[in-house]
Jmol script that loads the backbone (N, CA, C; Angstrom):
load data "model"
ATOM      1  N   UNK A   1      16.841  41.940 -53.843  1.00  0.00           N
ATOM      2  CA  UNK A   1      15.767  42.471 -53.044  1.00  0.00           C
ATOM      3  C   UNK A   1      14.579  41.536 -52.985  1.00  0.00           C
ATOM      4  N   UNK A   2      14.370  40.638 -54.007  1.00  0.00           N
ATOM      5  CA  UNK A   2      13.296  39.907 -54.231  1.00  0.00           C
ATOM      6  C   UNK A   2      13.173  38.787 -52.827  1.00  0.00           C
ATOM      7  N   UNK A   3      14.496  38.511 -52.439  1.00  0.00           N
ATOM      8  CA  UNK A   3      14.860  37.635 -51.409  1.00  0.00           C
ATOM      9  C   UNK A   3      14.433  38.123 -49.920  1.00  0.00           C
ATOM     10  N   UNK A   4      14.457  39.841 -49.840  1.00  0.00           N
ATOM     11  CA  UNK A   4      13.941  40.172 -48.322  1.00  0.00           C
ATOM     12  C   UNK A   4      12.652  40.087 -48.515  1.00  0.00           C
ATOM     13  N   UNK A   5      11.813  40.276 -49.988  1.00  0.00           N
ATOM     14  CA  UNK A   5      10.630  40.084 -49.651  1.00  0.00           C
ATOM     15  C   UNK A   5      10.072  39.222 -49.368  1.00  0.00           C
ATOM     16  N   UNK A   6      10.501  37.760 -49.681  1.00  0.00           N
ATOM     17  CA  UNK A   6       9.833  36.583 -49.754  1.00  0.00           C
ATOM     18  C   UNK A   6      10.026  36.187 -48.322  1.00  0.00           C
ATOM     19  N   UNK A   7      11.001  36.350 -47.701  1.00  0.00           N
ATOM     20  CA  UNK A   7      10.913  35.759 -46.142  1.00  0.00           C
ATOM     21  C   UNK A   7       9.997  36.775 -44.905  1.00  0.00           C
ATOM     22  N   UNK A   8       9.292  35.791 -44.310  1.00  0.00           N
ATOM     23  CA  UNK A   8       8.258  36.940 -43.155  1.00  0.00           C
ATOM     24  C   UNK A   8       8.831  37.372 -42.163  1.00  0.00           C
ATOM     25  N   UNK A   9       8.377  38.444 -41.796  1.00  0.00           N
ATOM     26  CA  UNK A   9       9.045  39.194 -40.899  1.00  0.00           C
ATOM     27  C   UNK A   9       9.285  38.565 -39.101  1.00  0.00           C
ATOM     28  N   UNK A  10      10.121  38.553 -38.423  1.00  0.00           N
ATOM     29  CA  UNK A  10       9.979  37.777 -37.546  1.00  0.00           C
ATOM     30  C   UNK A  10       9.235  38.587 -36.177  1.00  0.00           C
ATOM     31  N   UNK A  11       8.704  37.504 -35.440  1.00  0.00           N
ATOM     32  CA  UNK A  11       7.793  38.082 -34.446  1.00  0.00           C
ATOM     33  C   UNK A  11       8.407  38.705 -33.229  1.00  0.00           C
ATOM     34  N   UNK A  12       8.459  39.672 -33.021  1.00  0.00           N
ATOM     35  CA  UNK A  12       9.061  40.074 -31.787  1.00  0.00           C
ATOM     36  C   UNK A  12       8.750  40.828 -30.931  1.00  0.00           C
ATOM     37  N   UNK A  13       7.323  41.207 -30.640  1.00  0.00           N
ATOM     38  CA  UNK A  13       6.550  41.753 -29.638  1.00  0.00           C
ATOM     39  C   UNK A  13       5.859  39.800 -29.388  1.00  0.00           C
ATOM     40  N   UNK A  14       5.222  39.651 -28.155  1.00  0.00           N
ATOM     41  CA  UNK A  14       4.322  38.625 -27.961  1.00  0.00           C
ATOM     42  C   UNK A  14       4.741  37.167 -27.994  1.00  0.00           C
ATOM     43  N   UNK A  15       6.344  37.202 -28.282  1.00  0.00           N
ATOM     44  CA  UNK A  15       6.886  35.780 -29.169  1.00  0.00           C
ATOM     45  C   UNK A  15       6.762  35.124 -27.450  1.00  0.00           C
ATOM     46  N   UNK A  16       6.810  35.242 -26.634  1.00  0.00           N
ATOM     47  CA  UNK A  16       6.826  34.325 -25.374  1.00  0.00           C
ATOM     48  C   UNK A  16       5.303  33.730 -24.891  1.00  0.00           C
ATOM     49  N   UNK A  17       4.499  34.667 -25.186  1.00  0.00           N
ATOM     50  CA  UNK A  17       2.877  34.268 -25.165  1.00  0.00           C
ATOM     51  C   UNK A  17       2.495  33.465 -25.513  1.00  0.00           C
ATOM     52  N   UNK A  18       2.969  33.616 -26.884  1.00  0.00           N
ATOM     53  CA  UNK A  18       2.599  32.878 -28.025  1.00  0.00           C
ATOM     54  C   UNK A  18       2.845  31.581 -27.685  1.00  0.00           C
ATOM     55  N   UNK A  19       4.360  30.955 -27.554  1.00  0.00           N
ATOM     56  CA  UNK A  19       4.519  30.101 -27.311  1.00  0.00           C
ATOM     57  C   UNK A  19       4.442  29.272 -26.125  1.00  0.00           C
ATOM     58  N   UNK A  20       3.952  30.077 -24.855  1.00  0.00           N
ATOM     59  CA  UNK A  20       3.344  29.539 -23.726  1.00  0.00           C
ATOM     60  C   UNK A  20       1.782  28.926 -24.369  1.00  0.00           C
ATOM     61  N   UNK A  21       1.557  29.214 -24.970  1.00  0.00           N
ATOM     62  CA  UNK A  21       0.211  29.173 -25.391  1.00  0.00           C
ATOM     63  C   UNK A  21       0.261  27.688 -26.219  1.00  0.00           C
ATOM     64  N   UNK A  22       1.262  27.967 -27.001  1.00  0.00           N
ATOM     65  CA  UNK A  22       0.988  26.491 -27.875  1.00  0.00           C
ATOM     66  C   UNK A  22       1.488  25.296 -27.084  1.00  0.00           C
ATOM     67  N   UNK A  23       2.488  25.435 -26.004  1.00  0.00           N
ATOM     68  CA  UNK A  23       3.218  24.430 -25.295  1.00  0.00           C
ATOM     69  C   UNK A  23       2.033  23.916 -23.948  1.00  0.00           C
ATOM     70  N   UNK A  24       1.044  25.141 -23.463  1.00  0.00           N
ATOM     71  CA  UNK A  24       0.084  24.833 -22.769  1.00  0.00           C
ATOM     72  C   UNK A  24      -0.873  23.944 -23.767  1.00  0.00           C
ATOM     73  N   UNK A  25      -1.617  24.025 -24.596  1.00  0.00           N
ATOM     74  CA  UNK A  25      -2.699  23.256 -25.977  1.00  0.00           C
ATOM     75  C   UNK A  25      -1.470  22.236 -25.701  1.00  0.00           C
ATOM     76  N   UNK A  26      -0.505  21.956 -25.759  1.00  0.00           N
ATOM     77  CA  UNK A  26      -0.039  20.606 -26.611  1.00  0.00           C
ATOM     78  C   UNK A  26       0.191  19.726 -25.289  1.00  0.00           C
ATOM     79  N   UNK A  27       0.635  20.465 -23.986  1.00  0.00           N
ATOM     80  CA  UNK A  27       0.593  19.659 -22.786  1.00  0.00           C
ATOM     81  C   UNK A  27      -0.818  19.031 -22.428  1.00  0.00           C
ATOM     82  N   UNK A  28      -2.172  20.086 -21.995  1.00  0.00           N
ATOM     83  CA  UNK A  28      -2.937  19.484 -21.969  1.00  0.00           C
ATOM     84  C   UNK A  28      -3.251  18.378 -22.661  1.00  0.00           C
ATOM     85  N   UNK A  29      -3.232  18.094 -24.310  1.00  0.00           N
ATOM     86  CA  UNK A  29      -3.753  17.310 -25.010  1.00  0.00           C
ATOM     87  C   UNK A  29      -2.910  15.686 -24.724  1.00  0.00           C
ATOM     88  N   UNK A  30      -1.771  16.001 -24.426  1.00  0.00           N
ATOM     89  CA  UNK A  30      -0.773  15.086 -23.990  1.00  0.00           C
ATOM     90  C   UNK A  30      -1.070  14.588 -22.527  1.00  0.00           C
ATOM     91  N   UNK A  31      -1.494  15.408 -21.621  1.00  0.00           N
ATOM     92  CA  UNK A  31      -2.181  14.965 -20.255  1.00  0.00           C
ATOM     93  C   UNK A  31      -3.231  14.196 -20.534  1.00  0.00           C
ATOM     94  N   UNK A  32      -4.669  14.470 -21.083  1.00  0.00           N
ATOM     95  CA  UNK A  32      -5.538  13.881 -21.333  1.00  0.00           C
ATOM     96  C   UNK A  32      -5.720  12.389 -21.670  1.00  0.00           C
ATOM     97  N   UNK A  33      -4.551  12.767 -22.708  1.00  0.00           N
ATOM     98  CA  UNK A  33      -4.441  11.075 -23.677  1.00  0.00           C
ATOM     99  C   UNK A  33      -3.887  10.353 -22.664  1.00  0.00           C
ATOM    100  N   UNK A  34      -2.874  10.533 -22.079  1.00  0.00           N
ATOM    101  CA  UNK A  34      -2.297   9.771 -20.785  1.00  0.00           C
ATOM    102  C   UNK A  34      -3.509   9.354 -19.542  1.00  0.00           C
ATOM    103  N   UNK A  35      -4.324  10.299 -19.186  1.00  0.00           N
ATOM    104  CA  UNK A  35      -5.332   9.649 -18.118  1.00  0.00           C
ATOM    105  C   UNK A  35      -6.037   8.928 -19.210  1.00  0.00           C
ATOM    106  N   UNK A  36      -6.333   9.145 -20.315  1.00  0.00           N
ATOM    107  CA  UNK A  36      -7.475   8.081 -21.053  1.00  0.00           C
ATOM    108  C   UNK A  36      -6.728   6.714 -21.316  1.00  0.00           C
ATOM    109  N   UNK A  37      -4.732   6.781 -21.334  1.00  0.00           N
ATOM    110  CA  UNK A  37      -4.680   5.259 -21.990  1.00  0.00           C
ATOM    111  C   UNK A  37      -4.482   4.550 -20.503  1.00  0.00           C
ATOM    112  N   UNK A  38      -4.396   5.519 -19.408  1.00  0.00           N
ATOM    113  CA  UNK A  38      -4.286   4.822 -17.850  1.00  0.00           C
ATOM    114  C   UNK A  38      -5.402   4.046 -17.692  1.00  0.00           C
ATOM    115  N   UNK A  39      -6.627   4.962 -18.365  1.00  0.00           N
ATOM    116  CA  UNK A  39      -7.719   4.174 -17.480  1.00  0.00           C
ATOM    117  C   UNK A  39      -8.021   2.640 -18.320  1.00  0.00           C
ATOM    118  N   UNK A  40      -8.150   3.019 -19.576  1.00  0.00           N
ATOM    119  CA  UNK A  40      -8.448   1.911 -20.415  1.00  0.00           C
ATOM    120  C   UNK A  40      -7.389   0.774 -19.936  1.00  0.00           C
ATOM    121  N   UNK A  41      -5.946   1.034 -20.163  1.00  0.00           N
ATOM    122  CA  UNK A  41      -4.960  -0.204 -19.636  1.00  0.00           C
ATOM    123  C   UNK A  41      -4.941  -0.467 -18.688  1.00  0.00           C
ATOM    124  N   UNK A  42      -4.699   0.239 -17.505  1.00  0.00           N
ATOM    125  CA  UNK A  42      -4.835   0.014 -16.200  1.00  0.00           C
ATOM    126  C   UNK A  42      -5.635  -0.174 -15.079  1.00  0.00           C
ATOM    127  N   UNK A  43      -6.596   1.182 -15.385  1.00  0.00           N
ATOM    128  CA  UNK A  43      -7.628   0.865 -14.022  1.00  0.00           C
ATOM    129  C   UNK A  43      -8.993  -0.029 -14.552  1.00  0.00           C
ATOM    130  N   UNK A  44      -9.204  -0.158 -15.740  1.00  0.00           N
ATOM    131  CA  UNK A  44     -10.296  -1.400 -16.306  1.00  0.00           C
ATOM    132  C   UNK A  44      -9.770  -2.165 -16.225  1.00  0.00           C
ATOM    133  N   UNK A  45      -8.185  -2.839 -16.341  1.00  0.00           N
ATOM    134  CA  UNK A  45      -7.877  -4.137 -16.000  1.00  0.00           C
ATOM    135  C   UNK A  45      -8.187  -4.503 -14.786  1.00  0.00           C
ATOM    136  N   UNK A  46      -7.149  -3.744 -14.007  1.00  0.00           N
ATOM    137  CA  UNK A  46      -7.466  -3.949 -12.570  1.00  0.00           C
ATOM    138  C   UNK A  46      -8.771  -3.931 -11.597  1.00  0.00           C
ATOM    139  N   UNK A  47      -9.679  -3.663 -12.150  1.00  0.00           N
ATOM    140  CA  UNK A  47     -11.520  -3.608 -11.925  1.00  0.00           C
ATOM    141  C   UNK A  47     -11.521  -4.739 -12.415  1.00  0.00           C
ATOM    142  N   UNK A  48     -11.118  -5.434 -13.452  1.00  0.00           N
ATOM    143  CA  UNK A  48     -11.683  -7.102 -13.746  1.00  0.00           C
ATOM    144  C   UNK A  48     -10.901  -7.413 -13.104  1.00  0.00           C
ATOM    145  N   UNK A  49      -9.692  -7.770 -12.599  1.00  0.00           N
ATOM    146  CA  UNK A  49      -9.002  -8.947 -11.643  1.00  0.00           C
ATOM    147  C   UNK A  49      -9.683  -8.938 -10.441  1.00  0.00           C
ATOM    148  N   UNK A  50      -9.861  -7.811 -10.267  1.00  0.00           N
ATOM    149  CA  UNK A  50     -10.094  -7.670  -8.707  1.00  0.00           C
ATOM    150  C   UNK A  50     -11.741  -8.550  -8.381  1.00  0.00           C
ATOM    151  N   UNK A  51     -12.942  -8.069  -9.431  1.00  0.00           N
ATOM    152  CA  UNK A  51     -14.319  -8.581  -9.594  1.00  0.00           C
ATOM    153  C   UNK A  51     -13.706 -10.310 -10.013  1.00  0.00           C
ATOM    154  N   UNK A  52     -12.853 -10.889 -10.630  1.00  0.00           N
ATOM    155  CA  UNK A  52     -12.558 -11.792 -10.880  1.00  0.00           C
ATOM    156  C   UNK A  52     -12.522 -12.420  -9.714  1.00  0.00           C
ATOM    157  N   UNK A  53     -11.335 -12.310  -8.532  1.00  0.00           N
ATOM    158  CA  UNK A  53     -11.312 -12.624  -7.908  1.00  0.00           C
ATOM    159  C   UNK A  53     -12.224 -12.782  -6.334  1.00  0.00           C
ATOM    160  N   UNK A  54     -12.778 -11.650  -6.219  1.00  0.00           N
ATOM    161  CA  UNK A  54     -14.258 -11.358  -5.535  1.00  0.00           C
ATOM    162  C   UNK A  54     -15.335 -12.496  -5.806  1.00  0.00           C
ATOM    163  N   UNK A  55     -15.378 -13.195  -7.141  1.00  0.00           N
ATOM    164  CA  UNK A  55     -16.687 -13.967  -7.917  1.00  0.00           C
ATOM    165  C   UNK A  55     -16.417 -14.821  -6.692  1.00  0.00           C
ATOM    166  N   UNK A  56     -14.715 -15.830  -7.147  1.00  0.00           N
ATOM    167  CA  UNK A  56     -14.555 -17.245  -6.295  1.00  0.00           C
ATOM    168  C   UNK A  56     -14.381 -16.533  -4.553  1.00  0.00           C
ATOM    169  N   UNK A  57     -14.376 -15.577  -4.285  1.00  0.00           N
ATOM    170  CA  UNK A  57     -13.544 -16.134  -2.999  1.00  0.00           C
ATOM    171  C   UNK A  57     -14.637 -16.294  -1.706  1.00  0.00           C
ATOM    172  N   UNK A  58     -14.219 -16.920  -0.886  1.00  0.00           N
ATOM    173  CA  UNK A  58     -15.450 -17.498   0.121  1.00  0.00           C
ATOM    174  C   UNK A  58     -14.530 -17.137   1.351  1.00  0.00           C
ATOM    175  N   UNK A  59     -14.982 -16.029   2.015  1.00  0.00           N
ATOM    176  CA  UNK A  59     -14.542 -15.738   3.268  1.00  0.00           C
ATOM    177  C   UNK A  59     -14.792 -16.564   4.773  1.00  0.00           C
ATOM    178  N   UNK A  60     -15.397 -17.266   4.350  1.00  0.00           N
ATOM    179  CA  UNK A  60     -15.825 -18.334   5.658  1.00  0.00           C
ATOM    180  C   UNK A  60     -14.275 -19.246   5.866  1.00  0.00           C
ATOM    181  N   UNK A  61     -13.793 -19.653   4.592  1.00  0.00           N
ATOM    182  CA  UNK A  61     -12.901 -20.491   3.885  1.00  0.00           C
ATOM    183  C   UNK A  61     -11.742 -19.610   4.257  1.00  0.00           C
ATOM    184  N   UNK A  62     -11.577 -18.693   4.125  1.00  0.00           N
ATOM    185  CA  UNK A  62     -10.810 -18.089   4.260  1.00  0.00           C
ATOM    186  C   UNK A  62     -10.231 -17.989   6.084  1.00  0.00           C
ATOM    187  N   UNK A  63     -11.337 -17.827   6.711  1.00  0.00           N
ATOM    188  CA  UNK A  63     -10.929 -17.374   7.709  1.00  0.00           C
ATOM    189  C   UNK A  63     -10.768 -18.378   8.590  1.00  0.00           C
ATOM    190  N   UNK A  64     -11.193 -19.727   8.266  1.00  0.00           N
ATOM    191  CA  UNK A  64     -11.151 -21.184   8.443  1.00  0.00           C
ATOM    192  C   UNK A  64      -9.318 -21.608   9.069  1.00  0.00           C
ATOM    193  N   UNK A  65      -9.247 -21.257   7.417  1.00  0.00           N
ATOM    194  CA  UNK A  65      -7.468 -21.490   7.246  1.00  0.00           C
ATOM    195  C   UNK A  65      -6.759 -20.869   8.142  1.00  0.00           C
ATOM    196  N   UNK A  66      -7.321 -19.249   8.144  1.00  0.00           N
ATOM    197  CA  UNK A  66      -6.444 -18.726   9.649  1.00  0.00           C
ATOM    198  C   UNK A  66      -6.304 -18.796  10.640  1.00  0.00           C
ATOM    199  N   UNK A  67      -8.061 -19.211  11.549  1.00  0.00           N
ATOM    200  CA  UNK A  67      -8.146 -19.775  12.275  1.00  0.00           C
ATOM    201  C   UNK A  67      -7.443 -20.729  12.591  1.00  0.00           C
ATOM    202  N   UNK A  68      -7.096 -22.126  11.583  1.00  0.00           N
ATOM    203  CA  UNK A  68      -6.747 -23.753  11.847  1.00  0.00           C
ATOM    204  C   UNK A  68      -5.145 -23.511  12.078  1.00  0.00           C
ATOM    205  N   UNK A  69      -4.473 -21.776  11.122  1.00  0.00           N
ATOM    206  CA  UNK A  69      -2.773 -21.869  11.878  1.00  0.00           C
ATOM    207  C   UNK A  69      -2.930 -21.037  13.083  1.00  0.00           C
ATOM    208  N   UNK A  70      -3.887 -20.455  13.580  1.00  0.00           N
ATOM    209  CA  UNK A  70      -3.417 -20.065  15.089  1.00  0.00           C
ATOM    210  C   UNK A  70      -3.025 -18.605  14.856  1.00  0.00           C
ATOM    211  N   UNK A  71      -3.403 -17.995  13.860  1.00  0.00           N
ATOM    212  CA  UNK A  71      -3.016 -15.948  13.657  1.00  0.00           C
ATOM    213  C   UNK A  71      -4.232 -15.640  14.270  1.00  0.00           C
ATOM    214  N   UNK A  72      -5.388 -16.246  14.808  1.00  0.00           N
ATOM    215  CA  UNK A  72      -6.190 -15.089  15.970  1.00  0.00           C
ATOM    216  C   UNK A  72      -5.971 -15.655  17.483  1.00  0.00           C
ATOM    217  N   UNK A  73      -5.714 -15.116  18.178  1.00  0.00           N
ATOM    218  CA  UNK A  73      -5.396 -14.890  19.825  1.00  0.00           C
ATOM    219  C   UNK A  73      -7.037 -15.175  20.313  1.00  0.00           C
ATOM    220  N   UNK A  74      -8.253 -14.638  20.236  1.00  0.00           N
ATOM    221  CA  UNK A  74      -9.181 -14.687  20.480  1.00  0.00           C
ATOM    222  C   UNK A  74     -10.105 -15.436  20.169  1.00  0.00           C
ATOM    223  N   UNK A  75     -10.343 -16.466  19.003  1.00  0.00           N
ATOM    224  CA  UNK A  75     -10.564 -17.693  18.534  1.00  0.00           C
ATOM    225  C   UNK A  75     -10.789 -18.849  18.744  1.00  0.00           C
TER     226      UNK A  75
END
end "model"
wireframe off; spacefill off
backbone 0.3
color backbone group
């Protein structure tokens, strides 16, 4: 008898709540961390390449080159 006492009784009103509940807390927290390691790895990298490349580029130069192969009709 000592043995039914020691084990807890199992839950069986609410047991689906319950566990919507903990699987919702553990998704969110798992969503979150994912937009926070996106932004740090990804979209701050990609904000410096892009400003990187913005510093050098000279659109005069640019449009020079397109001009000199003949891609504007109006030119």
């Amino acid at each position: 008898m000592s043995v039914a006492k020691a084990l807890p009784k199992p839950q069986l009103r609410g047991l689906l709540q319950s566990q919507i509940k903990k699987n919702l807390i553990i998704a969110t927290a798992i969503a979150f961390t994912a937009v926070g390691l996106q932004k740090v790895f990804i979209n701050d990298e990609r904000k410096k390449v892009y400003a990187e490349f913005y510093k050098n580029y000279n659109i005069e130069a640019e449009f020079e080159k397109m001009r000199a192969k003949g891609l504007f009709d109006s030119c």
